[in-house]
FIVOVO-410318 format. One record per residue (C-alpha): residue in one letter; x, y, z. Coordinates in steps of 0.5 Angstrom, whole numbers, plus 2048, in hexadecimal, padded with zeros to 3 digits. Layout:
<kolfis>
aXYZ...
</kolfis>
This chain:
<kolfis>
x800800800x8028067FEx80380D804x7FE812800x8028197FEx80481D805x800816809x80681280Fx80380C80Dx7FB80A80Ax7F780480Cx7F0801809x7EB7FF80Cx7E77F9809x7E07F680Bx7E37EF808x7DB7EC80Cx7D57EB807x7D17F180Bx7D27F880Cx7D67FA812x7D4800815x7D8806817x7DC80581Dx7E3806821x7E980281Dx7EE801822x7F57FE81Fx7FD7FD821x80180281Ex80980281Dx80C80A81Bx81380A817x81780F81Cx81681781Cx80F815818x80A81781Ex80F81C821x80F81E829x80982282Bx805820824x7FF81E824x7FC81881Fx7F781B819x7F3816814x7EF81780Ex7EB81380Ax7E8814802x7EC81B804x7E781D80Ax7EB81D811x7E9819816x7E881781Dx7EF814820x7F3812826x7FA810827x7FC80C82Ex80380C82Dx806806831x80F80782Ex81280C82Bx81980D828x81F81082Cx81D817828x81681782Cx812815826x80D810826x80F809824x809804826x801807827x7FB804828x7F7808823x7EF80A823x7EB80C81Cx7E480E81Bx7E2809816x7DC80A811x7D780680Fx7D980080Bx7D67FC805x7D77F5805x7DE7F4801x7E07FC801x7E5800804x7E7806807x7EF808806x7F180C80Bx7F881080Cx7FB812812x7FF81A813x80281C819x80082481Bx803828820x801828828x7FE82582Bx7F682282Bx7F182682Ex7EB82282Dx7E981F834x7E9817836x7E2813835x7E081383Dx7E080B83Fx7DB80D845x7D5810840x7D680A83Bx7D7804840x7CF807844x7CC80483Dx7CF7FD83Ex7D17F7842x7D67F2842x7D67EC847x7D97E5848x7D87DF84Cx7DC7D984Dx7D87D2850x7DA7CC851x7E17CD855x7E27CD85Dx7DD7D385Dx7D97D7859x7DC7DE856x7D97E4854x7DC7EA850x7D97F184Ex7DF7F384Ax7DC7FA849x7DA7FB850x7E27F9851x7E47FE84Cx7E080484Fx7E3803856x7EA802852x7E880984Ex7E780C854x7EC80B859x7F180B853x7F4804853x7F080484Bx7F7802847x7F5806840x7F7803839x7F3808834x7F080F836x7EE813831x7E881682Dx7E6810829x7E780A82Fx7EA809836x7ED802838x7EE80183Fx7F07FB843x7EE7F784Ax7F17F084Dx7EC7EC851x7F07E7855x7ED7E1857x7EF7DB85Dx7F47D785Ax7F87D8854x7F37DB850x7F27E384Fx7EE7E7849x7EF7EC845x7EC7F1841x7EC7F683Cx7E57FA83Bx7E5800836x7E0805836x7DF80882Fx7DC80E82Cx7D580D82Bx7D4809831x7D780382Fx7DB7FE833x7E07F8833x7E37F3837x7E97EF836x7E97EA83Dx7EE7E583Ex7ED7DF842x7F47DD845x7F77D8849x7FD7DB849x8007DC851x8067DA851x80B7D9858x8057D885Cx8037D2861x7FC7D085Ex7F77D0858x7F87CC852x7F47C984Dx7EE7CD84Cx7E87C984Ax7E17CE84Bx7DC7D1846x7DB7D7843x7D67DC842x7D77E3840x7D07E7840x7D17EE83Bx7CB7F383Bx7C77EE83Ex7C87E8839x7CC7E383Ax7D27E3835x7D67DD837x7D67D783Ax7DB7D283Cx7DE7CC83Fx7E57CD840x7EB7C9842x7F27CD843x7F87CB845x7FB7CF849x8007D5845x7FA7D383Fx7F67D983Ex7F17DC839x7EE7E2836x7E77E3833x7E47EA830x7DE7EC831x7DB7F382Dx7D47F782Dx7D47F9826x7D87FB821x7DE7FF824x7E57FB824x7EB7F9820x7ED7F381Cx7E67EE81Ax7E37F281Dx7DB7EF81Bx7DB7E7817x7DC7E5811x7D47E4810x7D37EC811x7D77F1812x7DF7F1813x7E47F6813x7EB7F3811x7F17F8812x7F57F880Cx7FC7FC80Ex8037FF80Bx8067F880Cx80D7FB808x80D80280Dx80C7FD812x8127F9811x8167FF80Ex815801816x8187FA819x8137F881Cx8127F1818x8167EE812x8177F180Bx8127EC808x8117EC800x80A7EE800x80A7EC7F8x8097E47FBx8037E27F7x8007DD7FDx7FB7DA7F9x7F47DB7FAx7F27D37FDx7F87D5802x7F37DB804x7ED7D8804x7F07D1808x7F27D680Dx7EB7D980Ex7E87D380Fx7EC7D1814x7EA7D7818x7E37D6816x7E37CE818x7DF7CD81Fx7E47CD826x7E97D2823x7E67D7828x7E67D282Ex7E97D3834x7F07D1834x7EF7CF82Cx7F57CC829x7F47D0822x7FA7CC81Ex8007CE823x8047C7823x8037C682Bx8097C182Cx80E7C682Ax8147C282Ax8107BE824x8137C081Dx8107BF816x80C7C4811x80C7C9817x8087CF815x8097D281Cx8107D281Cx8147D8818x8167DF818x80E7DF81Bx8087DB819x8077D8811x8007DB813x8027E1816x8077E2810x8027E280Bx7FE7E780Fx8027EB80Ex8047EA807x7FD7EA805x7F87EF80Ax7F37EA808x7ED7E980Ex7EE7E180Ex7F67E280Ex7F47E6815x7EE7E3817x7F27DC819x7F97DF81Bx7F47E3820x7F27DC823x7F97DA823x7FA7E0828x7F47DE82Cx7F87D682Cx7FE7DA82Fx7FB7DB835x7FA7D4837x8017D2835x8037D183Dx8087D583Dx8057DC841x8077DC848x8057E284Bx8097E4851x8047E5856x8077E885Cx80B7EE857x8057EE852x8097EC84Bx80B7E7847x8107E384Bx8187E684Ax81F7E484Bx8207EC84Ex81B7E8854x81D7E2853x8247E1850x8247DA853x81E7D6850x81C7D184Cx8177D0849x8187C9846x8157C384Bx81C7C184Cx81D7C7850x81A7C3856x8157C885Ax8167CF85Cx8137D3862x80E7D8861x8117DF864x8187DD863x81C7E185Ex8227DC85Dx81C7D785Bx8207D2857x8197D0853x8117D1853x80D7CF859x8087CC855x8097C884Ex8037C8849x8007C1848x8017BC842x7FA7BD840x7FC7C483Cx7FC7C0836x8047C4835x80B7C3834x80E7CA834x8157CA831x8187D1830x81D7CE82Ax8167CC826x8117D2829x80C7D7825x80C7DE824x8057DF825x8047E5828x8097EB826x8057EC81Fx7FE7EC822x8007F1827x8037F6822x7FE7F581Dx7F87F6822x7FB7F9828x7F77F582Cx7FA7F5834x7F87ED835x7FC7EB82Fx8027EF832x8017EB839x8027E5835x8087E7832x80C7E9839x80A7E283Cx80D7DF836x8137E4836x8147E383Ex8137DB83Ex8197DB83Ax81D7DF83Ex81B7DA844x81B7D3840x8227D383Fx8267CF844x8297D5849x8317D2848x8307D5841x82D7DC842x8337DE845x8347E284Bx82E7E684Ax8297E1848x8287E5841x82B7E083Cx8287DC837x82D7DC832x8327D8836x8347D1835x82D7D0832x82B7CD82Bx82B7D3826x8247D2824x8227D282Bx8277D882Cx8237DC825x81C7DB827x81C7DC82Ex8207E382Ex81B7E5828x8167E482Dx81B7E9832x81B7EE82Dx8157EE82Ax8127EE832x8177F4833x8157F882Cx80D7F882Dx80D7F9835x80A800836x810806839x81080683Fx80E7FF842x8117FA846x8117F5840x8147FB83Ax8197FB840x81B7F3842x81A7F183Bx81F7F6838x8237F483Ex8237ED83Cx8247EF835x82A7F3837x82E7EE83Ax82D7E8834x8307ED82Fx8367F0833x8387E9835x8387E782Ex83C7ED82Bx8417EC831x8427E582Fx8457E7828x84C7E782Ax84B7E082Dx8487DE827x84C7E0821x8527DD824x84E7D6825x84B7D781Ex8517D981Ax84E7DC814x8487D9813x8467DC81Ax8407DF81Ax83B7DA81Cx8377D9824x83A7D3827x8347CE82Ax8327C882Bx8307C4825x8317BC828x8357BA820x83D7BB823x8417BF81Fx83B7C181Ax8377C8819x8317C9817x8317D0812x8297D0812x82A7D181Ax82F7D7819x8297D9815x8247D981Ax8287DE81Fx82A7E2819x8247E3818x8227E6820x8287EA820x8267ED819x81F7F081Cx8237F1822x8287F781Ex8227F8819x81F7FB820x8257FF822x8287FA827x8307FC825x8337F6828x82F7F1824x8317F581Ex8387F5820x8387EE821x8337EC81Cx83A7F0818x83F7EA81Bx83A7E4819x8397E6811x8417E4811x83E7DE811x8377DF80Fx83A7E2809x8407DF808x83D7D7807x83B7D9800x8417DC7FFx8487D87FFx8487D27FAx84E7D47F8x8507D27FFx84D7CD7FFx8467CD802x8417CB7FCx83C7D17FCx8357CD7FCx8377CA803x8367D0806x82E7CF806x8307C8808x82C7C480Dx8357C3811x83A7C5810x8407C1814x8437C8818x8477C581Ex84C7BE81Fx8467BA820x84A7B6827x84D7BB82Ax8487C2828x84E7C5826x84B7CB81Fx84E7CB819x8517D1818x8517D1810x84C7D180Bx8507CC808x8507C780Dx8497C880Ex8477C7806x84C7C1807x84A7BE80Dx8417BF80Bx8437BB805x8467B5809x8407B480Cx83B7B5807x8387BB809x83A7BF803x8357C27FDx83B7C27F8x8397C47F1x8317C27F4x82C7C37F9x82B7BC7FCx82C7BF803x8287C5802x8227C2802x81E7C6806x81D7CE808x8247CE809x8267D3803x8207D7805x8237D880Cx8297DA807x8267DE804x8237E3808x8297E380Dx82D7E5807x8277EA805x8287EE80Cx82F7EE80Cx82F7F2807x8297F6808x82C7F880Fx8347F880Ex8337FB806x8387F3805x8387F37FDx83B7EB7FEx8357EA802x8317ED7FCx8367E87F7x8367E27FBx82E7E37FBx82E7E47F4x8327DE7F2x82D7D97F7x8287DB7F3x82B7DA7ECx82D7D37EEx8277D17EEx8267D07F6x8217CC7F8x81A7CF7FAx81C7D67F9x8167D77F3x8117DC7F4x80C7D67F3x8107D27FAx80F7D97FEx8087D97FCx8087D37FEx80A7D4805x80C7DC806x8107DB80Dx8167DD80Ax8147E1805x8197E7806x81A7EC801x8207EB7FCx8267F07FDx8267F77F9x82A7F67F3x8317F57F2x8357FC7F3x82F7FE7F6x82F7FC7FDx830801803x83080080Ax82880180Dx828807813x826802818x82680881Ex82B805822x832808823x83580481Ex834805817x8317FF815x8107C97F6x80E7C47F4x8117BD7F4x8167BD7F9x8197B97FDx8167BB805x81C7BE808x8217BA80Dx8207BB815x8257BE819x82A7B981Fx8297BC826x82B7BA82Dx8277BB833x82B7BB83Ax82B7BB840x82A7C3844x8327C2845x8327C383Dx82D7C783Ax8267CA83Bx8207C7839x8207C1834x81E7C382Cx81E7BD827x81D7BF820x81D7C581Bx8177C8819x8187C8811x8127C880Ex8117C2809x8127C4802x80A7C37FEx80A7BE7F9x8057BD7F5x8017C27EFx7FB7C47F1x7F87CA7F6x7F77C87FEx7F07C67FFx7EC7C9804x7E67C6809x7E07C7804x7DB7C3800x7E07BD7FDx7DA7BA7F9x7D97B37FAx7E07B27FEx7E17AC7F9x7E97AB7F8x7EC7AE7F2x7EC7AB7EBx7F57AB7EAx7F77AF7E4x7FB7AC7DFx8017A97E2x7FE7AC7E9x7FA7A87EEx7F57AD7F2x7F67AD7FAx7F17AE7FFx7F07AD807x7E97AB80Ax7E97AE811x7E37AD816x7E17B281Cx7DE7B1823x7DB7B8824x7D97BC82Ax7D77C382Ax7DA7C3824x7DD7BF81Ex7E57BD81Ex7E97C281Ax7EE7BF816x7F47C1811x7F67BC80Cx7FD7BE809x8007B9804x8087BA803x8077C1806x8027C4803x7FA7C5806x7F67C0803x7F07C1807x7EE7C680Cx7E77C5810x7E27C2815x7E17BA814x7DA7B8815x7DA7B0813x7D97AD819x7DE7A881Bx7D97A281Cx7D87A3815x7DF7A2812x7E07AA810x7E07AC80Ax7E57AD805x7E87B4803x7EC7B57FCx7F37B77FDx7F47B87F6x7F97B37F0x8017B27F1x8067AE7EDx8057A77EDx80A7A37F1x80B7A97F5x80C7A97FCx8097B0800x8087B1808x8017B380Ax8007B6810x7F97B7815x7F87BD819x7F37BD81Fx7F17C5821x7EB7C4826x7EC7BF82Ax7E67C0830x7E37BC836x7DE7BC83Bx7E17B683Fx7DC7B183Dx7DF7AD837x7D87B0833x7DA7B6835x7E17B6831x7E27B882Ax7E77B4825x7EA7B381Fx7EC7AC81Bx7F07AA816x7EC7A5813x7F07A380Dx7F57A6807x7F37A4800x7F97A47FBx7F77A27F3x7F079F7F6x7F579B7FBx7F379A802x7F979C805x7F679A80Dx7FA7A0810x7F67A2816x7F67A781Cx7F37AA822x7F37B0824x7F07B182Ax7F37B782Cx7F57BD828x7FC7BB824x7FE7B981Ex7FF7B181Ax8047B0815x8047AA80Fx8087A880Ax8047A6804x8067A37FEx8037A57F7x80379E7F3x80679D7ECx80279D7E7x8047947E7x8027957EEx7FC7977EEx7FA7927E9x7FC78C7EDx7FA78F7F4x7F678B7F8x7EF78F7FCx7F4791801x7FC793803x7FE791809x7FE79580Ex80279C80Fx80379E816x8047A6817x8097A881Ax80B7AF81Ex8107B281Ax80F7B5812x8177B7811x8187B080Fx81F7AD80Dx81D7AA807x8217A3808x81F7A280Fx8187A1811x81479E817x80F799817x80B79581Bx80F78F81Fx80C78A822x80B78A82Bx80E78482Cx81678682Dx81877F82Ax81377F824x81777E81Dx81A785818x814786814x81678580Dx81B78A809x81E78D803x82478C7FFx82878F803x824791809x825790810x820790816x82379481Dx81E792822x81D796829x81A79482Fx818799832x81479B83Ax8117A183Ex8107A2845x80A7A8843x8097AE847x8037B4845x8037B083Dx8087AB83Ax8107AB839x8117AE832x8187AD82Dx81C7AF827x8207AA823x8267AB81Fx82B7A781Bx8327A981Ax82F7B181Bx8287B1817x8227B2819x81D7AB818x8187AC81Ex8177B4821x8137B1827x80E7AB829x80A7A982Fx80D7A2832x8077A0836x80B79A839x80A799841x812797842x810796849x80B791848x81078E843x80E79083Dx812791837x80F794830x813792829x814797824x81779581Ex81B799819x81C797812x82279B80Fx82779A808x82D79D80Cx83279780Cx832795813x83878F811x83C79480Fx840799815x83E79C81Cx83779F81Bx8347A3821x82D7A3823x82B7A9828x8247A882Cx8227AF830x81E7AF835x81A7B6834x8157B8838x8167B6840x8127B8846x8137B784Dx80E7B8853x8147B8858x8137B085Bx8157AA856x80E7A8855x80C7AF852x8127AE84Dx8117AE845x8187A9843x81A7A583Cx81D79E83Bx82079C835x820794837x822791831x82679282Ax82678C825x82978D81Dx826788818x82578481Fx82B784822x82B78682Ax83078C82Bx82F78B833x82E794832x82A797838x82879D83Bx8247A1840x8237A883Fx8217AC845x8227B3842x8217B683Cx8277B4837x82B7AF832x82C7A7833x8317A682Dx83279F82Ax83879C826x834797821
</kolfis>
């Protein structure tokens, strides 16, 4: 969008409902370049040329006074459905004059209750009748006042750890708004819990909500309520009026407040409407709604929440588009049941290390005392009924762009919980002697998405509070930590230095793409004016840079967007201090692309890509620009504009042309796919506190699409009978069957990464499902098909409990006997195999059957498969070639089942699987795994890690894992191990 002649920046106000929209006030973040909206000025706004009535609530400014962030308030007119209105934003001198909306005069025309039944007693709130008293003596904390809306804000504490919080607007005209949060969040005391109670929310004298609600504790949850058409982004419904905010993404971007995202990407309109039928699809607007946020965090596979932020957020900034916002909205209201909000009861924040430098918030850190300072870990773990695993190296982003696009305070409430979790999960032997280090021995990954959370927390928190103060505090030690281990680096590093050490669990290797995730942190750090992230971010580009630069020295220039690079003596950790004896010694190892890509199949040239894109735009680097280029013409893969269409996430714009680039102001001190193979897994080690922090396993690569044809969403697929095959293609359908309660299950059918299917089931189980077309694919062509499980729900009955099943995947008209329950929201993975056109003739009725695994980052050559219970039974019959590792494995469950990944000779071939086996009762599960690697040849190693233990503090609340057998074709190894710690069992085969 272009800025109007003598306008800052311009807006558009769309009705994207199918009714008109009457006029109303639009609230929205807006982010201002510096010097745009001086010191002293005031905001204007006109829409068709005609002035308007506007409000500016600023939240940050720049070091000149100028305004940075604000919350902005515009009279909107009336709308048709599918018209807008564009308006542009002036600033004018002094102050505005225009007098706030009184809230006491609004509040006497409405009323807003809310009763919570069926816990220790009943409670009764009269939010505005608290508000008044809060008005009047003064405790009333303000977020908007002005002419067109004012917003404050009260808290309720409850008995236990529950407490609620609300945000009521009162507009002009009469209007009135609240945004109330149902937390259970109180952290460092000796009671609450688990919350279980209902809900019910009277407004106006109607009752506008009622819910049954099981939190665990550090789970919250936000719902809006509105009396007419006054509001910010979707404000309305789809089915009548509906305001969508189409903001200046390029001015927003140029400020440094989000990324430099190639807003010319054609995301194509299936993907839009896919999007809109998630949002749309029942239980997205329940409490604690899952919304597609992977809930086991240290999973990996097509994650479309992992990246610089969200896939959907992402998209909803590329292309304005309702649907687009109307689903990364819900995921910022899934952000808010994510247990990660400890709220620090007796200091009325979110929990720090400035008040407690010592805790710990991981079960292994034994239990804390409540009003103790030096507290070494929380007084109270959340439960294991939360249905999450968080791990900070896999976490979303989920609620910064939110914020920034709305201003709304209960989203930025979310981003520092999230921010102040990462800051206490990391164990306190790496955050240094003030608590505050997360960069520290820590996985690069794990060390890029928690400092931008930092980051993002200490750039949106308003001037002035304790969280802009805290968060910037945090956000300072990382960075003046990381630029005075420069020296100590470069003499280690050589002159290849540029790169953050970290824990990858592959000794002697390198995974560039994780370089690349923290580069990208430190890029939005210096493009927001943070001169130590930039220095530093100078220092890395010897490396990020130079990889793609030294052929002639040795270094192939494709593995520089490899998935390893061998960077150390693998025995002794010692660096290789010459791109010659790392291009040496990463073809040794059979790592290096050569003259291909074998070893780029994956995101890792993007991430490439849009590292070398920022180096350039902030340092003015023509060999960033050149070594970009260069990546391009040689054909990298996914790097087409259809692969970023595809999938957005790190669709960042391309560097100015060659000769062109200068340096971007960044205001600190210093100047500044079709067809593809699914992209490999990364090895990871998870240890012992005395080590490292939280165990992760995988990397979130988002799996290349095969196939030709547009993702299908949830709408009416006809007879749902299989596809009939193409010439020399076999059609792919999946038949899912539903147990619904208070809604059908929603499912999203992806096939080799691409949605196939997005919407509600409603055959039922009992009746054998229905069949959904997945489209035609290659005849003897193998893919992955995944299932994910938004909106679980139950009622505590097993009639009151929603489900979704997969009943069978049909490939060429073959019954392919793949199945799977999803009983809780998650996600199954299968593995199926179109047949060849000689197959399909001969095919009896049905294959045998397929079990689905938990992994779609698959080693080609190395498969799990079903085995038989009895440890003695015979080696299931093999291939030429082949051969059959067996394990045995057991738990000693505690608050859910043990769960492992499994690697062989450092790749990836199980991310995590459930093992159910009682080994206290004896039991053993077998798990055999069929693989070409040539076992009779060498020492092989096979590492088994334990990802997810839990401790209550006494041996029988004590989650542990077993592996109690290995055999090779049959032959006993005599191996065993017991992991009672998160971390590795590693085995010679």
């Amino acid at each position: 969008m272009s800025v109007q002649q003598n306008g800052i920046v311009a807006l558009r106000l769309e009705n994207a409902g199918a009714a008109d929209l009457e006029a109303g006030v639009a609230t929205f973040g807006q982010v201002f370049a510096q010097g745009e909206v001086g010191n002293g000025s005031h905001l204007t706004a006109s829409i068709g040329g005609v002035d308007v009535a506007v409000q500016m609530d600023v939240k940050t400014r720049w070091a000149d006074g100028s305004v940075k962030q604000a919350v902005v308030s515009v009279a909107r007119p009336d709308l048709q459905a599918g018209s807008s209105a564009e308006v542009v934003l002036n600033a004018a001198a002094g102050a505005n004059q225009a007098a706030a909306v009184d809230m006491n005069s609004v509040l006497a025309n409405h009323s807003f209750a809310v009763d919570l039944t069926g816990g220790s007693s009943p409670v009764h709130v009269d939010v505005l009748d608290v508000l008044r008293t809060a008005l009047a003596n003064g405790t009333a904390d303000f977020w908007q006042q002005g002419e067109l809306a004012t917003q404050a804000r009260v808290s309720v504490d409850l008995p236990g750890s529950q407490r609620l919080v609300f945000d009521v607007t009162a507009y002009k005209g009469g209007g009135m708004s609240v945004e109330a949060q149902f937390n259970n969040d109180a952290a460092m005391i000796t009671d609450g819990g688990r919350a279980s109670c209902n809900v019910q929310v009277t407004m106006d004298g109607h009752v506008a909500a009622n819910e049954s609600v099981s939190q665990g504790l550090y789970q919250n949850w936000h719902q809006s309520f509105d009396t007419g058409v006054d509001g910010g982004q979707g404000t309305g419904s789809p089915e009548a009026g509906w305001l969508n905010i189409h903001q200046d993404i390029s001015h927003l971007a140029d400020t440094g407040a989000v990324a430099q995202y190639d807003l010319s990407t054609p995301i194509p309109e299936a993907d839009l409407a896919a999007l809109g039928t998630a949002a749309a699809a029942a239980g997205t607007d329940t409490p604690l709604a899952v919304n597609g946020v992977t809930q086991y965090m240290p999973g990996t596979g097509g994650r479309a929440d992992i990246g610089f932020t969200t896939e959907t957020n992402t998209t909803w900034l590329i292309t304005q588009d309702a649907r687009a916002a109307a689903y990364a909205l819900d995921q910022a209201e899934t952000a808010s049941s994510v247990p990660w909000n400890m709220w620090d009861a007796a200091n009325g924040k979110w929990l720090s290390a400035d008040d407690y430098p010592k805790l710990w918030t991981d079960p292994r850190g034994g239990t804390g005392a409540a009003g103790d300072a030096n507290s070494g870990s929380l007084t109270q773990q959340s439960d294991g009924d939360t249905g999450w695993n968080l791990d900070s190296a896999h976490q979303p982003d989920l609620s910064y762009v939110p914020y920034l696009m709305t201003g709304e305070r209960w989203m930025l409430d979310n981003l520092q919980a999230q921010a102040a979790w990462n800051v206490e999960s990391v164990w306190t032997a790496q955050r240094g002697d003030d608590g505050m280090l997360v960069v520290q021995d820590n996985q690069v990954r794990g060390a890029a998405w928690s400092l931008r959370q930092i980051d993002e927390a200490a750039y949106a928190s308003p001037d002035g509070s304790a969280e802009k103060a805290y968060f910037t505090e945090v956000s300072n030690a990382n960075w003046s930590w990381l630029v005075s281990k420069i020296p100590e680096w470069t003499a280690q590093q050589g002159e290849a230095h540029g790169y953050l050490p970290g824990e990858y669990g592959a000794a002697g290797a390198l995974p560039p793409w994780q370089q690349d995730y923290f580069a990208s942190t430190a890029i939005a750090a210096a493009s927001q004016g943070n001169a130590d992230a930039l220095t530093f971010l100078k220092w890395e580009a010897n490396f990020l840079v130079g990889r793609f630069t030294h052929a002639a020295e040795g270094f192939a220039e494709h593995d520089g967007a490899a998935y390893l690079i061998a960077n150390a003596d693998a025995t002794t950790g010692t660096p290789y201090t010459t791109w010659a004896e790392i291009g040496a010694q990463t073809v040794a190892r059979g790592w290096s692309n050569g003259d291909g890509w074998e070893q780029s199949q994956g995101d890792y040239p993007q991430l490439a890509l849009a590292t070398l894109a920022g180096i350039a735009r902030l340092t003015g680097s023509q060999e960033a620009v050149d070594a970009y280029n260069a990546l391009v013409a040689d054909g990298a893969p996914f790097t087409t504009q259809a692969d970023y269409a595809q999938d957005p996430t790190f669709a960042i714009e391309a560097p100015g042309a060659a000769g062109s680039v200068t340096p971007v102001n960044t205001g600190s001190s210093t100047t500044p796919v079709t067809g593809a193979a699914a992209p490999a897994t990364d090895p990871v080690t998870s240890t012992d506190p005395v080590a490292v922090t939280d165990p992760a396993t995988a990397d979130p690569v988002k799996e290349p699409a095969t196939g030709t044809e547009t993702g299908q969403t949830g709408t009416d697929q006809g007879d749902n009978t299989p596809a009939s095959s193409a010439a020399g293609q076999d059609g792919l359908s999946i038949v899912l069957g539903a147990e619904a309660w208070q809604g059908n299950p929603v499912a999203t059918v992806m096939v080799d990464g691409e949605v196939r299917f997005r919407g509600e089931v409603t055959a039922t189980h009992a009746s054998g499902g229905e069949a959904i077309d997945l489209g035609n694919y290659a005849a003897g062509s193998d893919h992955v098909v995944t299932v994910t499980y938004d909106n679980d729900a139950w009622g505590g009955t097993a009639e009151a409990d929603r489900n979704l099943y997969v009943e069978d995947i049909v490939a060429g008209g073959i019954k392919t006997g793949s199945q799977g329950d999803l009983l809780n929201s998650g996600t199954l993975t299968f593995r199926v195999e179109t047949p060849s056109t000689e197959t399909a003739a001969a095919a009896p009725a049905e294959t045998p059957t397929r079990t689905p695994t938990d992994t779609t980052a698959e080693t080609p050559a190395t498969t799990p498969v079903a085995a038989p219970t009895d440890a003695q039974a015979s080696v299931p019959s093999v291939g030429e070639g082949d051969h059959v590792i067996r394990l045995g494995l057991s738990e000693d469950a505690f608050g859910g089942d043990a769960h492992f990944a499994l690697e062989l000779d450092g790749k990836q071939i199980i991310d995590s699987r459930a093992v159910t086996a009682s080994h206290s009762m004896g039991d053993v599960e077998m798990l055999d795994i069929l693989t070409s690697v040539d076992l009779s040849k060498g020492d092989h190693q096979l590492s088994v890690q334990f990802l997810d233990d839990h401790w209550g503090g006494s041996a029988d609340q004590d989650r542990n894992l077993y592996v109690d057998s290995i055999r090779v074709d049959g032959t006993d190894l005599q191996h065993s191990a017991a992991l009672t710690n998160n971390g590795d069992a590693l085995f010679s085969i």
